[in-house]
py3Dmol code that shows the C-alpha trace and the ligand (Angstrom):
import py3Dmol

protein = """\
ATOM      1  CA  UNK A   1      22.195  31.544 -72.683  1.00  0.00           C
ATOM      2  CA  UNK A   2      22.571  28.123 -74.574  1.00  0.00           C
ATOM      3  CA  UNK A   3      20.591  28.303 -78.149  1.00  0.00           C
ATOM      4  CA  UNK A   4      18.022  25.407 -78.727  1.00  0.00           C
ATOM      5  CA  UNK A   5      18.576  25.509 -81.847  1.00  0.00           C
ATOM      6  CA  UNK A   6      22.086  25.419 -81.854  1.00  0.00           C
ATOM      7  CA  UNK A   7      22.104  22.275 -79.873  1.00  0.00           C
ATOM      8  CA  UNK A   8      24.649  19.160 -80.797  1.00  0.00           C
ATOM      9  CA  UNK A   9      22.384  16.731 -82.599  1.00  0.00           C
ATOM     10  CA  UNK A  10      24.333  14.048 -80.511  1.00  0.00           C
ATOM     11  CA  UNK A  11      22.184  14.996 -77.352  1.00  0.00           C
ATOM     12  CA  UNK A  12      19.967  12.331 -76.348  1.00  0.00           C
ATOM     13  CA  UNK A  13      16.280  14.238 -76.694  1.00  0.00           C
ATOM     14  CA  UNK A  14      14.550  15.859 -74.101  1.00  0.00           C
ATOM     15  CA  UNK A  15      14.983  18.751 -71.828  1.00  0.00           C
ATOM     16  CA  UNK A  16      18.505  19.278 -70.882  1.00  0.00           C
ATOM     17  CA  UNK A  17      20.526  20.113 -74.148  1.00  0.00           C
ATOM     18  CA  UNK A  18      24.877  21.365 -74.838  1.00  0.00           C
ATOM     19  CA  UNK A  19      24.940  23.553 -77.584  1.00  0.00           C
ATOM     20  CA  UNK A  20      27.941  24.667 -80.252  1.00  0.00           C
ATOM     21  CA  UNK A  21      29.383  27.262 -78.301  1.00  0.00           C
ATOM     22  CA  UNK A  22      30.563  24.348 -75.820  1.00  0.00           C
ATOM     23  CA  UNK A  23      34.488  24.483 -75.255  1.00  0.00           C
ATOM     24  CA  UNK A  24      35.176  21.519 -74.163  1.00  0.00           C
ATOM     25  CA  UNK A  25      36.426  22.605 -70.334  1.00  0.00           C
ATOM     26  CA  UNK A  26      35.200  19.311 -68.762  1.00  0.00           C
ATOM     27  CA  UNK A  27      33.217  21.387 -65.928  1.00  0.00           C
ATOM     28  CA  UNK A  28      30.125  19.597 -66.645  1.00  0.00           C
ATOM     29  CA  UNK A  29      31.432  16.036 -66.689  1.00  0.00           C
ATOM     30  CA  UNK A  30      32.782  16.392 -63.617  1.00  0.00           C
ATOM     31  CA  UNK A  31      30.200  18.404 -62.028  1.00  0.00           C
ATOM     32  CA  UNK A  32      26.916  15.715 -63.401  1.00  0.00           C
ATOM     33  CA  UNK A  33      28.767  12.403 -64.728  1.00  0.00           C
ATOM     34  CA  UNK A  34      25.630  10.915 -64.725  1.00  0.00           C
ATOM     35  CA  UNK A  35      23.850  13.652 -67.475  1.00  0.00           C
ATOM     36  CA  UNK A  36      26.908  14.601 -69.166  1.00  0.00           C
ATOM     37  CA  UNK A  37      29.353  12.588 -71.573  1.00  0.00           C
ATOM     38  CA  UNK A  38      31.645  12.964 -74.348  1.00  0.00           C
ATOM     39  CA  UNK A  39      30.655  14.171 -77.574  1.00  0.00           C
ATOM     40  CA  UNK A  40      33.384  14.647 -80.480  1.00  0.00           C
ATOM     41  CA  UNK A  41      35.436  17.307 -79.237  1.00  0.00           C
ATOM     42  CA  UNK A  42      32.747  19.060 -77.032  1.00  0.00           C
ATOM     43  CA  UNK A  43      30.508  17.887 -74.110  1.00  0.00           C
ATOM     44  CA  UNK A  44      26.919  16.438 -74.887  1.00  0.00           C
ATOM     45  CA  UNK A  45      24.059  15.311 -72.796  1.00  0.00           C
ATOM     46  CA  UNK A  46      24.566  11.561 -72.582  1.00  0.00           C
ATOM     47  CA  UNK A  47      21.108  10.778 -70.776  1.00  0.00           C
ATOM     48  CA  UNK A  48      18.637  13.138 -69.246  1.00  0.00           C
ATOM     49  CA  UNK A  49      18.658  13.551 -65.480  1.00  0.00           C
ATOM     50  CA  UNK A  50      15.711  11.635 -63.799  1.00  0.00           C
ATOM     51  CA  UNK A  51      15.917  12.467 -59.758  1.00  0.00           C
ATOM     52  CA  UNK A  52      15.952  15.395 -58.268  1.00  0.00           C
ATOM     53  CA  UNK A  53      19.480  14.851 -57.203  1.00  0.00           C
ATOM     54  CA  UNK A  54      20.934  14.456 -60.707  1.00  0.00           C
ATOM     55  CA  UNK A  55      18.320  17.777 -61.710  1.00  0.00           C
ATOM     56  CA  UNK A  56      20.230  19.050 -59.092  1.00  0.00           C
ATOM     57  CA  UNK A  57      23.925  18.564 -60.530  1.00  0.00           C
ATOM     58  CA  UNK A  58      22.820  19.207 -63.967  1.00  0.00           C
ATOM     59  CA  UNK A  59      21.677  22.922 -62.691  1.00  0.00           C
ATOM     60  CA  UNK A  60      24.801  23.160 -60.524  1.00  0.00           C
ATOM     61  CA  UNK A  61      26.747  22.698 -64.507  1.00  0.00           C
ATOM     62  CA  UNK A  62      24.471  25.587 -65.811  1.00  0.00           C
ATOM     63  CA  UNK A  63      25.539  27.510 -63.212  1.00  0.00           C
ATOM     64  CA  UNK A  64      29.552  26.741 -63.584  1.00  0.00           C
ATOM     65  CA  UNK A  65      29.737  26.706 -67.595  1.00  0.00           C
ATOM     66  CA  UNK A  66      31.943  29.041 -68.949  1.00  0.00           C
ATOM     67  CA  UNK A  67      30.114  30.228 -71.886  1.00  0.00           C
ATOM     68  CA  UNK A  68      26.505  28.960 -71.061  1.00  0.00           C
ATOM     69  CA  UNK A  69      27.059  26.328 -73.191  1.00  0.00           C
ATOM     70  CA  UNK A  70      24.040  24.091 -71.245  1.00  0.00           C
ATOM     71  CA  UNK A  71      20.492  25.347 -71.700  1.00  0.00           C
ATOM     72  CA  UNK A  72      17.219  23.678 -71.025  1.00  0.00           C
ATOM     73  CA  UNK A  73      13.587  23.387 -73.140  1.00  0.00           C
ATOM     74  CA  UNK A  74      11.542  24.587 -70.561  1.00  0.00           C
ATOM     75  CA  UNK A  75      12.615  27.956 -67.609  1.00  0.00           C
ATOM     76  CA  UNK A  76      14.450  26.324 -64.729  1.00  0.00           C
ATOM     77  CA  UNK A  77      15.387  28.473 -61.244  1.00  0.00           C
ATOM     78  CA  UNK A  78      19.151  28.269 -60.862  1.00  0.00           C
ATOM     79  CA  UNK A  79      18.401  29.541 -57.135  1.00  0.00           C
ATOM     80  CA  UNK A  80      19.199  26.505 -55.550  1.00  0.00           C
ATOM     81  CA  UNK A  81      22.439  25.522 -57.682  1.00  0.00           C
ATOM     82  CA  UNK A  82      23.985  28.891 -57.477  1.00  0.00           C
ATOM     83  CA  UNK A  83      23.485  29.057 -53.479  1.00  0.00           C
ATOM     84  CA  UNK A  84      25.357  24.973 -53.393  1.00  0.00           C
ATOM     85  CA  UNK A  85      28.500  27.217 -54.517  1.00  0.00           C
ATOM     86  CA  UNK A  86      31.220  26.986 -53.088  1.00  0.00           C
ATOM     87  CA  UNK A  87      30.730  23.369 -52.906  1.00  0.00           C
ATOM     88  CA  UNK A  88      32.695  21.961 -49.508  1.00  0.00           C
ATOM     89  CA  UNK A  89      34.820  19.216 -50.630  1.00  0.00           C
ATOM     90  CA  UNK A  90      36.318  18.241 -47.213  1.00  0.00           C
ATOM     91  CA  UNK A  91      37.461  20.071 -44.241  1.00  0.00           C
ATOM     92  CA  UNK A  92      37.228  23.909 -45.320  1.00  0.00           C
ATOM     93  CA  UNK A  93      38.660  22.988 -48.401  1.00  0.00           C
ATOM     94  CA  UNK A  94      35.545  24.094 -51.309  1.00  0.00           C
ATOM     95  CA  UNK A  95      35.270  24.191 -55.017  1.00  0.00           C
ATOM     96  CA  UNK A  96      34.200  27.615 -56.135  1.00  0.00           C
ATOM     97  CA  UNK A  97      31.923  26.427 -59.470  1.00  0.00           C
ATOM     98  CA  UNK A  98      31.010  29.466 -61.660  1.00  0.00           C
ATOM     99  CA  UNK A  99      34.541  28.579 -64.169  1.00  0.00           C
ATOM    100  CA  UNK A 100      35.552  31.660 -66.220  1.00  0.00           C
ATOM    101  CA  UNK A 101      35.905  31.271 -70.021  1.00  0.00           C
ATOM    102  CA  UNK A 102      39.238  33.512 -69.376  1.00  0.00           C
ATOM    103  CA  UNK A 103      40.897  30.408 -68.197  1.00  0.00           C
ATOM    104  CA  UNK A 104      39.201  28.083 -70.488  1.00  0.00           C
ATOM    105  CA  UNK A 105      36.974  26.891 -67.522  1.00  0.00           C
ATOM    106  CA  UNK A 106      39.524  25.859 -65.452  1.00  0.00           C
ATOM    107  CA  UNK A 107      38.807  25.308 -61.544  1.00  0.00           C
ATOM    108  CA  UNK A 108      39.298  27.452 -58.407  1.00  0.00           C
ATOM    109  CA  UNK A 109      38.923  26.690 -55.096  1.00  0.00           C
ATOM    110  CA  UNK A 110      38.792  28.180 -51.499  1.00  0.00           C
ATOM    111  CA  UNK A 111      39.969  27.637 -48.244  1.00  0.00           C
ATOM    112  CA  UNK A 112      38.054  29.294 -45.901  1.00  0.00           C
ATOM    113  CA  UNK A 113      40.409  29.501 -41.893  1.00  0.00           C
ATOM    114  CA  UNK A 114      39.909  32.155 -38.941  1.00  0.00           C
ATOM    115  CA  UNK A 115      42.946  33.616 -40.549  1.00  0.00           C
ATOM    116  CA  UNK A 116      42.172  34.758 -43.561  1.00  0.00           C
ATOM    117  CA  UNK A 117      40.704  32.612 -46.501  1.00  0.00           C
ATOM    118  CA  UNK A 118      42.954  31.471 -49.566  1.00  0.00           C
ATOM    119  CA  UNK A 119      41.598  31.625 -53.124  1.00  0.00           C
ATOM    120  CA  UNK A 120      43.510  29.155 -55.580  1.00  0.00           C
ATOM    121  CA  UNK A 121      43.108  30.469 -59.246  1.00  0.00           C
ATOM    122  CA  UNK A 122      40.440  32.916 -60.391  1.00  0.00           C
ATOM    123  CA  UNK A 123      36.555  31.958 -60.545  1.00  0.00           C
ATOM    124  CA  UNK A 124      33.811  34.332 -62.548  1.00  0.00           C
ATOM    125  CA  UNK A 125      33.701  37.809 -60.783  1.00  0.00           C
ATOM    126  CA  UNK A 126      30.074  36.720 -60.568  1.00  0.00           C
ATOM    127  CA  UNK A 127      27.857  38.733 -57.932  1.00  0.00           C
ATOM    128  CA  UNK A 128      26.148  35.751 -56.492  1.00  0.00           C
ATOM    129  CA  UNK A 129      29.400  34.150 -55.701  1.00  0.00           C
ATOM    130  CA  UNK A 130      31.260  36.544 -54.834  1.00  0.00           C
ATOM    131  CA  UNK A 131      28.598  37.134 -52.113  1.00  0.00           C
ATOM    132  CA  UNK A 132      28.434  33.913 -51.017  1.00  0.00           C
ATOM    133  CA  UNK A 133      32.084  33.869 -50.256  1.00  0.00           C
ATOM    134  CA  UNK A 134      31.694  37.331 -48.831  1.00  0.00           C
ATOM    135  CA  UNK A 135      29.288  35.448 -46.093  1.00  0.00           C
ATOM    136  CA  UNK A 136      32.468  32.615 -45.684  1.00  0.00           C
ATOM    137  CA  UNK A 137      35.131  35.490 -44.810  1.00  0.00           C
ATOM    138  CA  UNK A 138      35.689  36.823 -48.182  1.00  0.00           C
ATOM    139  CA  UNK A 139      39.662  36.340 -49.322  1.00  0.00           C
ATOM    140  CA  UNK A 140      42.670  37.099 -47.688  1.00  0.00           C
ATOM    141  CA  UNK A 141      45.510  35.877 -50.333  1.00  0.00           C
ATOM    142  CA  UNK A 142      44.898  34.733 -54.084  1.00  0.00           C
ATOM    143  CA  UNK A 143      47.318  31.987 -54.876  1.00  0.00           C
ATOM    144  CA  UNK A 144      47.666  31.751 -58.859  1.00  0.00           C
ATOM    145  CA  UNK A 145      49.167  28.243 -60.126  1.00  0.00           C
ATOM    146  CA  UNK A 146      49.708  30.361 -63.458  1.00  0.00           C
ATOM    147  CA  UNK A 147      48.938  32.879 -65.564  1.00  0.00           C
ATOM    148  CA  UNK A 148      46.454  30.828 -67.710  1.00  0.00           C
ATOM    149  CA  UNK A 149      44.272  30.608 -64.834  1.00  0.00           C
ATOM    150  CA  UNK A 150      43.819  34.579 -63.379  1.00  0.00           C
ATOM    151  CA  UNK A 151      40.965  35.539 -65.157  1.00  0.00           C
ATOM    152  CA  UNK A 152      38.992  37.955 -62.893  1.00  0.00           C
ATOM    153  CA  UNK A 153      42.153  38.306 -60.435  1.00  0.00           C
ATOM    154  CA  UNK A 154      42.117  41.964 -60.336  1.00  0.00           C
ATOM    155  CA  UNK A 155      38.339  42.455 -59.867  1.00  0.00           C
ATOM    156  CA  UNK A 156      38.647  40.004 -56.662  1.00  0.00           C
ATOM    157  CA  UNK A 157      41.916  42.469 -55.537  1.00  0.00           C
ATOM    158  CA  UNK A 158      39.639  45.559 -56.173  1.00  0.00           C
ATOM    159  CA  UNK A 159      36.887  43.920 -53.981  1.00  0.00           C
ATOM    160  CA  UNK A 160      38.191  41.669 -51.316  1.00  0.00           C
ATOM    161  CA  UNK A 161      41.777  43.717 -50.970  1.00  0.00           C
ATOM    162  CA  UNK A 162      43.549  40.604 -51.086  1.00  0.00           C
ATOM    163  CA  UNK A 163      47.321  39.960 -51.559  1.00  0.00           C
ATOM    164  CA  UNK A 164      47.804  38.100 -54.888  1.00  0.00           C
ATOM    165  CA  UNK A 165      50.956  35.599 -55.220  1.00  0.00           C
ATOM    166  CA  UNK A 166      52.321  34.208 -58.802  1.00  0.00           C
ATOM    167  CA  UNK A 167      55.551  33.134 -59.577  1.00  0.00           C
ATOM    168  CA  UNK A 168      57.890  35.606 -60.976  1.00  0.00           C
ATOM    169  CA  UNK A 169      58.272  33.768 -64.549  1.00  0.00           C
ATOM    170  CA  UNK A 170      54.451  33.875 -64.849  1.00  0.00           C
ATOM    171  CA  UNK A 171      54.987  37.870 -64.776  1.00  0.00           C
ATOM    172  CA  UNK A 172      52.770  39.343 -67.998  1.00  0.00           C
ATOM    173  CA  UNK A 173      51.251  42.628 -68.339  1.00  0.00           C
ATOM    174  CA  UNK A 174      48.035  41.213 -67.599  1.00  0.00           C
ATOM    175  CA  UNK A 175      49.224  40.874 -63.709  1.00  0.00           C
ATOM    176  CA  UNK A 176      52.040  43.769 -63.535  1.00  0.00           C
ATOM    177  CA  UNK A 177      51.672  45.391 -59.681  1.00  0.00           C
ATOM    178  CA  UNK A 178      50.860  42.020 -58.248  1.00  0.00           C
ATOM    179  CA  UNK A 179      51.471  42.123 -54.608  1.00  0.00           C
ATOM    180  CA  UNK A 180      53.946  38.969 -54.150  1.00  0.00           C
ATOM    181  CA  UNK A 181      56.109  37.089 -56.621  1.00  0.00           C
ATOM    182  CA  UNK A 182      58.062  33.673 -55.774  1.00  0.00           C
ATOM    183  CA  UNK A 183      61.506  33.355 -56.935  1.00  0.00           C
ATOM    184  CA  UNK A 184      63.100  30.228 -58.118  1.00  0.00           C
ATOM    185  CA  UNK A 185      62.841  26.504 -57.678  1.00  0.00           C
ATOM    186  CA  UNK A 186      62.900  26.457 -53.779  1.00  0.00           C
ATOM    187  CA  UNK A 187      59.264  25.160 -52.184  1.00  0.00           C
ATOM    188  CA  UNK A 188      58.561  28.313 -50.026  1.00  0.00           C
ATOM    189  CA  UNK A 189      56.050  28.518 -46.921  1.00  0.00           C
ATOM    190  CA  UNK A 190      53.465  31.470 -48.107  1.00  0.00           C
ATOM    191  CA  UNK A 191      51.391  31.275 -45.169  1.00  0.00           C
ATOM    192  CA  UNK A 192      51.330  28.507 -42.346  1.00  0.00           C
ATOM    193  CA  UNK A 193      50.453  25.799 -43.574  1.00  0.00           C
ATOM    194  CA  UNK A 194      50.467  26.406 -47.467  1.00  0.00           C
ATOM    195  CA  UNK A 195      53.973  25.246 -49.586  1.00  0.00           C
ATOM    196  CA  UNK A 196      54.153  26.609 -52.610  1.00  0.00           C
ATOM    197  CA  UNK A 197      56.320  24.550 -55.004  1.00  0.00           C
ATOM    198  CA  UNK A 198      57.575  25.545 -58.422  1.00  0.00           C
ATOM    199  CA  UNK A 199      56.876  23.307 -61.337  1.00  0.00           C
ATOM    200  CA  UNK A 200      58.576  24.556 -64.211  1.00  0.00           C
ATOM    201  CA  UNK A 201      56.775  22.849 -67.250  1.00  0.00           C
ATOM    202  CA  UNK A 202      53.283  23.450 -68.247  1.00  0.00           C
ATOM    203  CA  UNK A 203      54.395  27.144 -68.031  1.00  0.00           C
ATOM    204  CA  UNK A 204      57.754  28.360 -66.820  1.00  0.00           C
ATOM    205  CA  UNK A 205      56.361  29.545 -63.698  1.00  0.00           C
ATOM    206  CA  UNK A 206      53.956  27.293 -62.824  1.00  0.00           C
ATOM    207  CA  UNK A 207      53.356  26.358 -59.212  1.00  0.00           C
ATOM    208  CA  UNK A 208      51.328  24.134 -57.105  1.00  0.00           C
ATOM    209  CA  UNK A 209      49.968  24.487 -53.907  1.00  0.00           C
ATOM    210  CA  UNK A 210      50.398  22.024 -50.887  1.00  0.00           C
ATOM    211  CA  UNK A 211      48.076  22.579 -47.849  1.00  0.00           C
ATOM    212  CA  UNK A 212      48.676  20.363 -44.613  1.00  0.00           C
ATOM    213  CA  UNK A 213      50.560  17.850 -46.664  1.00  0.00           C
ATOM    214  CA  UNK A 214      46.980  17.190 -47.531  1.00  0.00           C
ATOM    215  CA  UNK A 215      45.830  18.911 -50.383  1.00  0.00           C
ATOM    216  CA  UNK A 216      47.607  19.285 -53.495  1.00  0.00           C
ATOM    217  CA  UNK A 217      46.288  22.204 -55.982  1.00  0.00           C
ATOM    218  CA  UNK A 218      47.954  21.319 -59.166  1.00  0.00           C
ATOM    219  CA  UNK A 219      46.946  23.729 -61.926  1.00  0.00           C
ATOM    220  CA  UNK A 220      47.257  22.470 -65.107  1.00  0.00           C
ATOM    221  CA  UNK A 221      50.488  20.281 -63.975  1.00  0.00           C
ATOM    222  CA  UNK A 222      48.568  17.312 -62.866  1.00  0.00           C
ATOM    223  CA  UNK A 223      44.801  15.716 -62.750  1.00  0.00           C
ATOM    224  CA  UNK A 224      43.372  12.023 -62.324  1.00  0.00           C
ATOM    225  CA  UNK A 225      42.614   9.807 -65.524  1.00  0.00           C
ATOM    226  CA  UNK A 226      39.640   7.549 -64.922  1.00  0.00           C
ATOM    227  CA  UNK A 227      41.027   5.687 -68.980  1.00  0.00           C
ATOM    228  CA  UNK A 228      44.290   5.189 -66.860  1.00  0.00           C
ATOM    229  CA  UNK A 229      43.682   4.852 -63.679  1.00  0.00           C
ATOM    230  CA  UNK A 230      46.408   6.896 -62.440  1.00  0.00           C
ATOM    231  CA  UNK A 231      47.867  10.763 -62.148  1.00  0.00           C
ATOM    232  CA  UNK A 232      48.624  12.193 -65.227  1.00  0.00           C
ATOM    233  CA  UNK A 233      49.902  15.244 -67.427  1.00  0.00           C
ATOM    234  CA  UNK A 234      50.020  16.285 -70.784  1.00  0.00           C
ATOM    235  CA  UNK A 235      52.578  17.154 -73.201  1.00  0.00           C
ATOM    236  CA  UNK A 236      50.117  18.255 -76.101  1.00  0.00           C
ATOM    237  CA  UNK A 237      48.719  21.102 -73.152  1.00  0.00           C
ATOM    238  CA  UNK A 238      52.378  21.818 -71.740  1.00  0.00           C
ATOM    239  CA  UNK A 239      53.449  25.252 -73.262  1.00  0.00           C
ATOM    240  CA  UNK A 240      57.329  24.814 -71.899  1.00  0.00           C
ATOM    241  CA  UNK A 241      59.149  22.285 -71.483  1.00  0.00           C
ATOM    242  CA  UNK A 242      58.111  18.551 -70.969  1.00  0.00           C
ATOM    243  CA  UNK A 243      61.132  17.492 -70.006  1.00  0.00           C
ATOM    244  CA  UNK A 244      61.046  20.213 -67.481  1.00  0.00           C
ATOM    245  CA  UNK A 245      57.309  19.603 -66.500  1.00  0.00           C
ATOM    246  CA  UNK A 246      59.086  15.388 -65.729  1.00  0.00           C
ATOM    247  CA  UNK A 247      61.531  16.681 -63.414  1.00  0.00           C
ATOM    248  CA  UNK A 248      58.971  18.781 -61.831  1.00  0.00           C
ATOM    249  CA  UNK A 249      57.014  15.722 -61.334  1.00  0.00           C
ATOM    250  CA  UNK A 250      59.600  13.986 -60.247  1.00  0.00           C
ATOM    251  CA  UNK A 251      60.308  15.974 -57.246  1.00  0.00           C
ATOM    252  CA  UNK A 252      56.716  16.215 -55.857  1.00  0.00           C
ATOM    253  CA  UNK A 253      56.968  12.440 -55.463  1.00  0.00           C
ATOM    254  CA  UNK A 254      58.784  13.158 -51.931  1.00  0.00           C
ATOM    255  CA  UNK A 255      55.526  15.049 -50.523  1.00  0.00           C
ATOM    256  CA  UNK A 256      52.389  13.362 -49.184  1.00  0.00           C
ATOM    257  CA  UNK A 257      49.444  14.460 -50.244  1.00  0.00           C
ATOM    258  CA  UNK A 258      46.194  12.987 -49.944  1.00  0.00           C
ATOM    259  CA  UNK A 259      44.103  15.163 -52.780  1.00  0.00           C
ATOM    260  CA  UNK A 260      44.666  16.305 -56.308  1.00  0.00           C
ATOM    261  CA  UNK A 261      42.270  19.367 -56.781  1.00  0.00           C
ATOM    262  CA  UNK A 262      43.540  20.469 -60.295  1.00  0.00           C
ATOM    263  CA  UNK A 263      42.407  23.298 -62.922  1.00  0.00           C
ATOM    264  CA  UNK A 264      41.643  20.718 -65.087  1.00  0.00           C
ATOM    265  CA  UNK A 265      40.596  17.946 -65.291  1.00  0.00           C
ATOM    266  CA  UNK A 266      39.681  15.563 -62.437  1.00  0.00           C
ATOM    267  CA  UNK A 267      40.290  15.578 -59.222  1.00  0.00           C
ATOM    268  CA  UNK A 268      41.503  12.763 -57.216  1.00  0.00           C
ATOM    269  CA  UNK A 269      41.373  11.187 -53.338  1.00  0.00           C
ATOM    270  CA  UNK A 270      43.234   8.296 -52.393  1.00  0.00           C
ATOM    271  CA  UNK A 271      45.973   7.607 -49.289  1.00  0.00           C
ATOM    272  CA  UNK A 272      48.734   8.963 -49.796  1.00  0.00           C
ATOM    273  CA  UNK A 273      50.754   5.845 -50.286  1.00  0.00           C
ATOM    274  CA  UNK A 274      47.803   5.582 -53.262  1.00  0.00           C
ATOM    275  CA  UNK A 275      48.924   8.787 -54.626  1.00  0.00           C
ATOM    276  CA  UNK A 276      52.735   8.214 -54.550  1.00  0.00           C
ATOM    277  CA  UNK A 277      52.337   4.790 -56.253  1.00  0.00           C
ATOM    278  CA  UNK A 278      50.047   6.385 -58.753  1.00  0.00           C
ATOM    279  CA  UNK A 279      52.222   9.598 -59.417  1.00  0.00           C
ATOM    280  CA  UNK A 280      55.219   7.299 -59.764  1.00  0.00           C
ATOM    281  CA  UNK A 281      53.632   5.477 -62.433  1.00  0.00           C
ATOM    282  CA  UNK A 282      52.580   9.029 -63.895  1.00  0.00           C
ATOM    283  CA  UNK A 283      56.461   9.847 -63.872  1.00  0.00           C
ATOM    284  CA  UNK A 284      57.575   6.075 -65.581  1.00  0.00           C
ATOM    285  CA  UNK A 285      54.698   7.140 -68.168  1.00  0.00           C
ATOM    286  CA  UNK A 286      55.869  10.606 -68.728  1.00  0.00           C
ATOM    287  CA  UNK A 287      59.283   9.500 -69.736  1.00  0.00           C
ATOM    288  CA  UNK A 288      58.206   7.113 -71.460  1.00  0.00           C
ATOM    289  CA  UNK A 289      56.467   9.126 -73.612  1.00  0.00           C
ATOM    290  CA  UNK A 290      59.024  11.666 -73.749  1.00  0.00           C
TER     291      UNK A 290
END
"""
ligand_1 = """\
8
SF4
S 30.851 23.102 -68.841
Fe 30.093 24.089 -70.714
S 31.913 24.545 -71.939
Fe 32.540 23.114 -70.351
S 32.375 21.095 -71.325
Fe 30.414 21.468 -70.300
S 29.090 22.431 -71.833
Fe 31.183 22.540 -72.582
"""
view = py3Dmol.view(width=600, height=400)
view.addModel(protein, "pdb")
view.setStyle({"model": 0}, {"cartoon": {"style": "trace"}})
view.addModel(ligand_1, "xyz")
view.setStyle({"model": 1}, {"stick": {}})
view.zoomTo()
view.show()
């Protein structure tokens, strides 16, 4: 539970508050633009929600915060936010909430199909969720963009049974006995539908996920930037090779994909001649700054 009297002084006053323990994940930005902002390093509460719909988002951060970084003055029911999780984003394509502080926050998602759903990266093993996506089908495969982002992989195995797939390089001790590896740089069909393409660079194994040439779940290899108004990638957060992570890019530029739905970060929707034009200039950036 967030401290009150740990709380940033940078706050604006009133009931909603971030305290120290923040990390910095971004979950809450995203989640309630409208309540939360930057602070130095660290998220802070940039003006106090006033309708019920903003009240509404700002519980919905509570409720995906990492580290329960968010508190509030006076006792609030997280009933409602917890039960908006998974969030549908379109289609049967939803955003699990409830981030994990074992991958830094990052995001997970689910696809929920009569033929089994697909969980992309790890959410909180937490109770409430994972009964709420018991009541959408439960999981069928766990697709895991990289080892940074399994956190409670293994409880959902235990639980749902499902068949976990990670690239091969991603293989730590933290994931030995996983049920499928991928092997090289080939894109590979893991189930109809889903293309799994290696992109060597944040990590050596990373891998995104392409579903009905529609939506792209990019780990930590890609995310919007609202400053530039384009894709783009990082080579302070790449842990491999930045050159490779440029090549990588490169090659995704002859798929069509419609959304960016990374770990972190923001996600993006555009046309796909939007995207292409956008991760093109991404690309002339990245080497660029290279
Ligand atoms: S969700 Fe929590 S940890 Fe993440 S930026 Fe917001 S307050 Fe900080």
């Amino acid at each position: 539970m967030a401290n009150p009297a740990q709380r940033w002084p940078t706050n604006v006053p009133g009931e909603f508050f971030v305290d120290r323990t923040c990390i910095d994940c971004d979950q809450c930005r995203e989640i309630a633009p409208s309540t939360f902002g930057d602070g130095d390093g660290y998220a802070r509460v940039c003006r106090q929600p006033e309708t019920p719909e903003a009240v509404r988002r700002a519980l919905m951060a509570i409720v995906t915060c990492p580290v329960g970084a968010i508190g509030t003055v006076g006792r609030r029911s997280l009933a409602e936010a917890v039960a908006a999780f998974p969030e549908r984003i379109e289609d049967n394509v939803y955003f699990c909430g409830f981030a994990s502080n074992d991958s830094f926050g990052a995001s997970s998602y689910l696809i929920v199909r009569p033929e089994g759903n697909v969980l992309v990266d790890s959410p909180r093993f937490a109770s409430r969720l994972v009964k709420r996506i018991e009541e959408l089908g439960g999981v069928r495969w766990m697709f895991l963009t990289h080892v940074d982002d399994i956190a409670d992989h293994a409880k959902f195995r235990r639980h749902f049974g499902c068949e976990r797939i990670i690239h091969r390089r991603e293989m730590r001790a933290a994931i030995a006995g996983i049920e499928h590896t991928l092997e090289g740089d080939e894109q590979q069909e893991i189930v109809p539908e889903f293309l799994a393409i290696p992109t060597p660079g944040h990590t050596r194994g990373h891998t995104v996920l392409l579903y009905r040439e529609r939506f792209l779940f990019t780990g930590d290899h890609l995310w919007w930037s609202p400053e530039q108004r384009r894709l783009s990638a990082s080579s302070r957060y790449c842990w491999y090779s930045w050159p490779k992570q440029i090549e990588s890019m490169q090659r995704l530029l002859s798929y069509d994909f419609e959304w960016v739905l990374p770990g972190h970060g923001q996600r993006h929707h555009a046309s796909a001649e939007e995207m292409h034009d956008s991760l093109a200039r991404c690309v002339a950036w990245m080497k660029k700054a290279a």
